[in-house]
Structures are given as C-alpha cells and as structure tokens.
KERO-905449 format. One record per atom (N, C-alpha, C): residue in one letter; x, y, z. Coordinates in steps of 0.1 Angstrom, whole numbers, padded with zeros to 4 digits, always signed. Example, Ala and Ser with C-alpha at 12.3 -4.5 7.8 and 13.67 -1.06 7.14 Angstrom:
A+0132-0057+0078A+0123-0045+0078A+0132-0033+0078S+0128-0022+0071S+0137-0011+0071S+0129+0000+0079
// end
This chain:
X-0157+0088+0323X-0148+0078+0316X-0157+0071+0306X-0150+0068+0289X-0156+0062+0283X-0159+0042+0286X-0170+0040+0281X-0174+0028+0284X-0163+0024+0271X-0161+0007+0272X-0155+0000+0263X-0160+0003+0251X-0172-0001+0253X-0183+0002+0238X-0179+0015+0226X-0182+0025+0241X-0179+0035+0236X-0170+0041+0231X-0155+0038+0236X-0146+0039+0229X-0140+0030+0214X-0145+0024+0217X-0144+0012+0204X-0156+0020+0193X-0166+0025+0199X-0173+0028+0183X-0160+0046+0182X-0155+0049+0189X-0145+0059+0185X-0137+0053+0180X-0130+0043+0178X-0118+0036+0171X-0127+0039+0157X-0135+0029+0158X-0144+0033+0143X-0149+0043+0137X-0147+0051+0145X-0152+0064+0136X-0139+0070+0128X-0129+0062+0134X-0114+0074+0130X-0108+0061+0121X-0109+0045+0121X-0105+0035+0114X-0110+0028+0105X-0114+0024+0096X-0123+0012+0087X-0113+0003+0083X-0098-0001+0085X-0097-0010+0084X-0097-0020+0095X-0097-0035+0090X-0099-0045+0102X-0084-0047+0107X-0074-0046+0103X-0061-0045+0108X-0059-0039+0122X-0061-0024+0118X-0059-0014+0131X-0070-0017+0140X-0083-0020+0135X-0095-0024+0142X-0085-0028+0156X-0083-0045+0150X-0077-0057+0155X-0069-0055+0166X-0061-0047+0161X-0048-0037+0162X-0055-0038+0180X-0062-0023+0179X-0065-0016+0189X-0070-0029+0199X-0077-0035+0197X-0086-0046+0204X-0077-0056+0209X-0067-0057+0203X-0055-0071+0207X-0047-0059+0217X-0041-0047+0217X-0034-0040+0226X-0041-0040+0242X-0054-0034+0233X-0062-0032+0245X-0061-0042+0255X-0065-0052+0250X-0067-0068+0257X-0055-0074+0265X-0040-0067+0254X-0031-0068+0268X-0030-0058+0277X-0031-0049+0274X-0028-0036+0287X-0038-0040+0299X-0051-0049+0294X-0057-0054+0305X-0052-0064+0313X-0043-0076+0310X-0039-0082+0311X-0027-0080+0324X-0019-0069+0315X-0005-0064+0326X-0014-0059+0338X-0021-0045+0334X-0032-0042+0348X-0030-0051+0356X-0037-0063+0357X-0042-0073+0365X-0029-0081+0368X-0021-0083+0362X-0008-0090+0365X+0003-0082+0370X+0005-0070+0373X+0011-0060+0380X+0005-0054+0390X-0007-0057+0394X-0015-0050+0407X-0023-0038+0407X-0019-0039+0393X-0031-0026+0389X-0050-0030+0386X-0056-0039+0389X-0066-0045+0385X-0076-0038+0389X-0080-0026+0398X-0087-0019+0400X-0087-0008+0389X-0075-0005+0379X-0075+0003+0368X-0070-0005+0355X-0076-0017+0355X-0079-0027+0345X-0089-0022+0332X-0097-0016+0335X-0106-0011+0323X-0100-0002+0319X-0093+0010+0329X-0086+0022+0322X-0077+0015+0312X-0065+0008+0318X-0053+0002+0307X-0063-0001+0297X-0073-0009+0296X-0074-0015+0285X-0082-0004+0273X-0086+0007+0280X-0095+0021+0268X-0078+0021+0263X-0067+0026+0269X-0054+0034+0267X-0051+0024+0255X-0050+0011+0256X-0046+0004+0245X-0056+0003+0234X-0071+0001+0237X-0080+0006+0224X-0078+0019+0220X-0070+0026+0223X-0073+0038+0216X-0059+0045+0212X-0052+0037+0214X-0037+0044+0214X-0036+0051+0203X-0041+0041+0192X-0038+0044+0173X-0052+0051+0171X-0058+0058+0179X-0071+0063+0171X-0067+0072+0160X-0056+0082+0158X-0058+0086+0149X-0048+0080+0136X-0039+0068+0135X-0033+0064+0129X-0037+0063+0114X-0047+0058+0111X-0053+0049+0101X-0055+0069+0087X-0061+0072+0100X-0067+0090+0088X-0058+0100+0087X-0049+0100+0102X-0036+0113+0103X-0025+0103+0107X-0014+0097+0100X-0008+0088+0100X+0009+0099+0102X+0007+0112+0089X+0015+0124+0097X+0011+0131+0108X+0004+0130+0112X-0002+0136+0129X-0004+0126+0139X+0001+0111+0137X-0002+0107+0146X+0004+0107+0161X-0008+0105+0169X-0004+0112+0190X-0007+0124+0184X-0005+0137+0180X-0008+0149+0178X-0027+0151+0174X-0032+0146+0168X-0046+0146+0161X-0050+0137+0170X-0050+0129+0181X-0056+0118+0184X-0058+0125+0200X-0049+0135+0203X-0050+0143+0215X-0064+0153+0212X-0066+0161+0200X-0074+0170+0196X-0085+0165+0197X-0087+0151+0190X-0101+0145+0185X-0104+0139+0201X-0098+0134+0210X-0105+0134+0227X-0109+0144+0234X-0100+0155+0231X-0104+0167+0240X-0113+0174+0233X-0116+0176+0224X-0127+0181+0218X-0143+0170+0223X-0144+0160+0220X-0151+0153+0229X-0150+0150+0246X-0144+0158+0253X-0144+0158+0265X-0138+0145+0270X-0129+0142+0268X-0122+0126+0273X-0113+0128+0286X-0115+0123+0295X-0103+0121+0305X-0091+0123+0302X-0084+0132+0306X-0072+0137+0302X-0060+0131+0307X-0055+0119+0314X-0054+0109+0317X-0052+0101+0302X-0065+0098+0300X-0065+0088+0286X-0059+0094+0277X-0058+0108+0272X-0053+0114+0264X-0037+0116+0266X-0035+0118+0271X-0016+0118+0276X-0012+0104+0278X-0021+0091+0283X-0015+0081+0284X-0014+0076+0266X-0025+0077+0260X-0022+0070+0250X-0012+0080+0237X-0012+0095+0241X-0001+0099+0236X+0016+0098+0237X+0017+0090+0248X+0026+0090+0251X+0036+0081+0245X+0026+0070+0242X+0034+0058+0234X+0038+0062+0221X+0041+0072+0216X+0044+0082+0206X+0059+0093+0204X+0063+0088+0220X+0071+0102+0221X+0088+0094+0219X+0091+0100+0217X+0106+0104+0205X+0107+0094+0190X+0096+0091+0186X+0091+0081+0176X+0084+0094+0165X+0075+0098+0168X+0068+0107+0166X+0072+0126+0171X+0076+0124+0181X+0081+0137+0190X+0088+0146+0178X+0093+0140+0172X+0104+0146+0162X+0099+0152+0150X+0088+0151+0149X+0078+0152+0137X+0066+0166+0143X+0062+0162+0154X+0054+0173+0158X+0056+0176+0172X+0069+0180+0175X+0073+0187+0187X+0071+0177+0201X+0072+0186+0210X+0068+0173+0224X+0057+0164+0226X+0058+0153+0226X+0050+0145+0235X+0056+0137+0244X+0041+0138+0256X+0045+0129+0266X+0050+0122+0266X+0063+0121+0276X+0073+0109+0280X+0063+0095+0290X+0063+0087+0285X+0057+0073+0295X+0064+0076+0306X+0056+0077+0318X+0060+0079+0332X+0057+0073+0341X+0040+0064+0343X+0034+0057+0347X+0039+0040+0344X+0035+0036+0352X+0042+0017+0350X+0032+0017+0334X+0020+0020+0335X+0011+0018+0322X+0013+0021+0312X+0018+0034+0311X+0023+0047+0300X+0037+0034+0289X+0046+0032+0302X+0056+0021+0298X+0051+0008+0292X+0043+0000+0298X+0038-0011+0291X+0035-0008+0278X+0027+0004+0278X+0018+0006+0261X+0034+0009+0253X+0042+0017+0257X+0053+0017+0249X+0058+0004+0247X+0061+0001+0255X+0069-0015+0253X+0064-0024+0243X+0050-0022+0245X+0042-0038+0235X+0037-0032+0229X+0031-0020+0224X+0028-0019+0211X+0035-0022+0199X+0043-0024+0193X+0052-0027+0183X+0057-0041+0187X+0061-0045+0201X+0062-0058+0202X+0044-0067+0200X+0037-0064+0204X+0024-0075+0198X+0026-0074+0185X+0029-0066+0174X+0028-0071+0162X+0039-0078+0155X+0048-0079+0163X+0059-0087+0158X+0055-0103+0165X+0053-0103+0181X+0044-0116+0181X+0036-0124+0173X+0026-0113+0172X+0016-0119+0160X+0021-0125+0144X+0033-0116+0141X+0038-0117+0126X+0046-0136+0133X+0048-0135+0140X+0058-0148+0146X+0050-0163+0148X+0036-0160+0152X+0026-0165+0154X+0023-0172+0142X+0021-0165+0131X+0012-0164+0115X+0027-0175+0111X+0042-0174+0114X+0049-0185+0107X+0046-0197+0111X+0041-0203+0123X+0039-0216+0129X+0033-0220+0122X+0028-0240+0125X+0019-0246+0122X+0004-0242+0126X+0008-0241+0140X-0003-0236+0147X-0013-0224+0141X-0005-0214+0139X-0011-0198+0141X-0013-0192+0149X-0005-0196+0159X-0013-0196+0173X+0000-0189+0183X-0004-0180+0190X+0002-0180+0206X+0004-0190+0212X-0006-0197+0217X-0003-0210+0222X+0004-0217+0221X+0013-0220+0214X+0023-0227+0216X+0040-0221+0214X+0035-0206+0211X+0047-0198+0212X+0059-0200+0220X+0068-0200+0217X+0076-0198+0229X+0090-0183+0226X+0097-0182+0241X+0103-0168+0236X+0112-0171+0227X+0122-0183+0223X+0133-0181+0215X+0129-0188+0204X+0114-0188+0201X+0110-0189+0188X+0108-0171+0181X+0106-0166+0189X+0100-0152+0191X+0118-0142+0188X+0123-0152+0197X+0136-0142+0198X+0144-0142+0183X+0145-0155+0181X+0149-0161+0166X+0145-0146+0152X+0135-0145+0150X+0130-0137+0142X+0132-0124+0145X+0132-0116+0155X+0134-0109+0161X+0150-0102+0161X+0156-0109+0160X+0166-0107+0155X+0171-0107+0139X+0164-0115+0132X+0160-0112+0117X+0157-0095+0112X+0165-0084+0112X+0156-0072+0109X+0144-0070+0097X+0145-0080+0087X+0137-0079+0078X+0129-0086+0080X+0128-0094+0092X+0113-0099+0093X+0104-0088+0102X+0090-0086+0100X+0080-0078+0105X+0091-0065+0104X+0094-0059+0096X+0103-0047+0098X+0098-0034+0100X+0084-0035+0102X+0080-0028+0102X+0078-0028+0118X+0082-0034+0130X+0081-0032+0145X+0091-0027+0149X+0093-0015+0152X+0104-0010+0153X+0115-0018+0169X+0123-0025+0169X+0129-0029+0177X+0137-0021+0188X+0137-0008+0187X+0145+0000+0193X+0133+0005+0203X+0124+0003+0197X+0110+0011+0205X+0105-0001+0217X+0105-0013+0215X+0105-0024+0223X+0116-0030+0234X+0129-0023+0223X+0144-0022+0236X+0142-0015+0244X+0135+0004+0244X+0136+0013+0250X+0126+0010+0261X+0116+0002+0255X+0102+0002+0265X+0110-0010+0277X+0118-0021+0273X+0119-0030+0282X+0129-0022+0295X+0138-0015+0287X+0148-0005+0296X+0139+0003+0305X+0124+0008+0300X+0125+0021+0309X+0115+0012+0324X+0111+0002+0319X+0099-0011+0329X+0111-0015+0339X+0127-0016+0335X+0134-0023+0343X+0134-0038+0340X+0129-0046+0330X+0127-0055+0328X+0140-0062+0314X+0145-0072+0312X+0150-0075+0306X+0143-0083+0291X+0150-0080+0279X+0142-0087+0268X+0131-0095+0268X+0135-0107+0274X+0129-0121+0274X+0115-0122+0281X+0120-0113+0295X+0105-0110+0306X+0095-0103+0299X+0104-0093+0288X+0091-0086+0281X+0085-0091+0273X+0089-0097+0263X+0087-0112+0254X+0076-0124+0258X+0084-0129+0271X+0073-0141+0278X+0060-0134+0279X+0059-0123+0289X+0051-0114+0292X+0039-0110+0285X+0042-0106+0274X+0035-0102+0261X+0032-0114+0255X+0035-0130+0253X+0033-0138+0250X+0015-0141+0257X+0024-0142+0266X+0011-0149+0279X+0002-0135+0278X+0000-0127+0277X-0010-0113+0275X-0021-0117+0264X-0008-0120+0254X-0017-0126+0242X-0024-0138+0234X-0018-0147+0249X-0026-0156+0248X-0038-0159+0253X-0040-0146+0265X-0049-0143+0271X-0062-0137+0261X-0060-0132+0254X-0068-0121+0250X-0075-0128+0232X-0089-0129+0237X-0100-0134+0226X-0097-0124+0212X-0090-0116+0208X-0088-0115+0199X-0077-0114+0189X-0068-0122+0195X-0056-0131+0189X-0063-0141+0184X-0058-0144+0172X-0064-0160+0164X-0057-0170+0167
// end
C-alpha cells in the first residue's frame, strides 16, 4: 500500500495545478474523517489515499478520466482495491463516455461519490461568507445556494442526490456531514 507521501507525490506527477492539488488533499482529508466517523478507523488511511487520488488523472486526461487513472496505478503496481475504489466515483458520469465503470458498493466507494462534487460546492459556499470559512457554516446556508443551479454549476447536484440515495442518508445528513469533515481537515482555508 502506498504511503500518503507517496501517493501525493503521484497526484503531482499527473497535476501541477494547485486547485486539483487542493482538490485531492481536501477529499482526501474527508474520506478520513467519514472512516473514523462510521467505524471504519482501522481503514482510515486507505479512505483517505481513495480521496487523494480519486482525480489523478483529471487535470492531463480530463476525456479519460477513471479510465487513464486505472492504467497509470496498475502499471505502477497499486492495490487494486484503490484502483476500483477511486474509479468508481466516475461511474454513470463518466461510464457513458468510456464504457463500464465500477458501481460504488462499499460504504467508502459511496462516500467518495457523494462528496466529491458536494466539497466543492461547500467550499464555493464558504468563499461567499464573511468568514471564508467552514466554521461557521451552516446547512441551510449551504442549502440556500444549492438550490441556486448557477451557483458553483459546475457540482453536479444529481451526483450528490444519487450519492445521498445510495448511503441511505437524507440531503441535510449529507450536507451537515461533509460540513463537519471539512471543518475537520487542515486544508480547508
């Protein structure tokens, strides 16, 4: 299994912007967060490689992405595990573009679907406050905008609906949830 280090100097080998950098490091940091808050804490470092690495190939194969980001692990010998988990937050988004990928099946597989696209709409929600901050976030400041489709339009909302449906969890739980993940995590500003 790759060390944190290690996988993060692989983020960088496949990203140079500080966005996706960010990106990956802020995911990461919640998939650690759920781990440990769902009972998974003994596979806390795993969730958190799955969320550093979900977008590895986003930034260079942006038409391949989950397709080229499977190639570029297994060709480096990666846990095959990490490779299907972080492909999977890709599938009927991407599926459609380059044939099957993994369906989220695991409680984790689901998480990474659910909040990837929701942390960047948190964050975009964050950046309107006084603050800038998570910290003083709350959900029906979050919900407010979110309901706005031209705000952060680029988070797909249907991909954050589907993820809350497949967890069993209702909007708001996913929302609070991801809130408090990212308030957790030193690389939220």
């Amino acid at each position: 299994m790759l060390t944190y280090d290690e996988a993060y100097s692989l983020l960088k080998e496949y990203n140079e912007g500080e966005f996706h950098l960010k990106h990956g490091r802020i995911v990461g940091d919640v998939m650690r967060w759920f781990a440990e808050s769902l009972g998974y804490g003994d596979e806390a470092d795993f969730w958190q490689l799955v969320g550093l690495l979900h977008d590895l190939d986003f930034e260079k194969y942006p038409d391949e992405h989950c397709v080229k980001s499977q190639e570029i692990m297994r060709s480096r010998g990666i846990d095959e595990r990490l490779v299907r988990a972080t492909a999977s937050h890709g599938w009927e988004e991407d599926a459609s573009r380059h044939g099957e990928l993994p369906k989220p099946e695991h409680e984790m597989e689901k998480v990474l679907y659910a909040t990837d696209e929701l942390t960047g709409l948190i964050g975009a929600v964050a950046l309107m406050r006084p603050s800038k901050s998570c910290d003083d976030l709350e959900v029906k400041s979050v919900k407010k905008k979110y309901k706005d489709k031209r705000f952060a339009a680029g988070c797909d909302r249907a991909v954050i609906e589907r993820g809350a449906e497949m967890l069993g969890w209702d909007l708001d739980r996913l929302i609070e949830q991801t809130i408090l993940a990212m308030r957790a995590s030193e690389n939220v500003d």
